[in-house]
N, C-alpha and C positions, 0 to 999 in steps of 0.2 A: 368558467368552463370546468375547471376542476371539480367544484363541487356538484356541477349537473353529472359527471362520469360518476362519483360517488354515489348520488342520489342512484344515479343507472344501475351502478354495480350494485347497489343494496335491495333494489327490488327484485334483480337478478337471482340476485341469493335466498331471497325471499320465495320466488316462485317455483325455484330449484326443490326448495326443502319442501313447499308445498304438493309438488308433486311429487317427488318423495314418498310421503305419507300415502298422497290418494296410492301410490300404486300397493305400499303394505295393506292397504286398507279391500282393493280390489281382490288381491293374493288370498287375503283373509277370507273372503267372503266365497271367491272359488274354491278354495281348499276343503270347506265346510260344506256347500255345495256339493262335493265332489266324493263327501268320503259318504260311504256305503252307510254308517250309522247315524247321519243324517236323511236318507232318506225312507226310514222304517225297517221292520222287521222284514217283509218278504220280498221288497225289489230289493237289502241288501243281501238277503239268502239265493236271490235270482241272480246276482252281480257275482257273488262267490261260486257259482255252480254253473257257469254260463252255457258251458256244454251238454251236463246234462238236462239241463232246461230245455237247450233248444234240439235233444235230441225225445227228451219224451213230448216236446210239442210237433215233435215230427211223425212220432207213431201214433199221439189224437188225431190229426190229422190225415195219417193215412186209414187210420181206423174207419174217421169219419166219413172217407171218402167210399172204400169199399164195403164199410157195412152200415150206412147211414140209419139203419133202421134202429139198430143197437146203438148209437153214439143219439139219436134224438131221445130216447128212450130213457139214456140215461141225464142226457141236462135237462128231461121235463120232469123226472124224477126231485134232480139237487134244485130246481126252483121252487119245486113242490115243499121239500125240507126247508129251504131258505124260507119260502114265506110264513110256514107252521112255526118255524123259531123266531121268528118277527115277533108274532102273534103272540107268541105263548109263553116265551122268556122274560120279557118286560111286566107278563101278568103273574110270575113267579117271582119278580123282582131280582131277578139275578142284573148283578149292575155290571155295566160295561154293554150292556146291550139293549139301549133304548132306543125305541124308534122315533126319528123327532119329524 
């Protein structure tokens, strides 16, 4: 009987330290996760600005609302540029911007 407590107490201890680990391991992985320069250049510039983000998405938005003609005008415009530099940056070879 002795030795079955021992045997108990060793796996005890075994599963102890094993979880252990997993939880450094989870820690690890939310921390990295979590910090702003894991997730890019602009959501971590949006995360450090969070106010003024959400207060110039509040005057697009009002913008949008009261002078819609001017707020369409303008994103048929930047889709208009977005897809000319599709087009015409890849065929200039500027790298970093290939269309795949």
């Amino acid at each position: 009987m002795n030795s079955k407590t021992d045997t108990l107490a060793a796996r005890r201890a075994a599963l102890v330290e094993r979880c252990a680990d997993q939880r450094a391991q989870v820690a690890y992985g939310y921390a990295s996760l979590a910090s702003p320069a894991a997730l890019g250049t602009i959501p971590a510039v949006m995360v450090e600005h969070r106010k003024t983000a959400l207060v110039a998405a509040g005057v697009a938005a009002g913008l949008f609302i009261f002078r819609p003609k001017w707020a369409v005008g303008i994103a048929t415009g930047a889709m208009s540029a977005y897809q000319l530099a599709r087009r015409l940056l890849p065929v200039l070879r500027w790298k970093g911007f290939e269309v795949h």
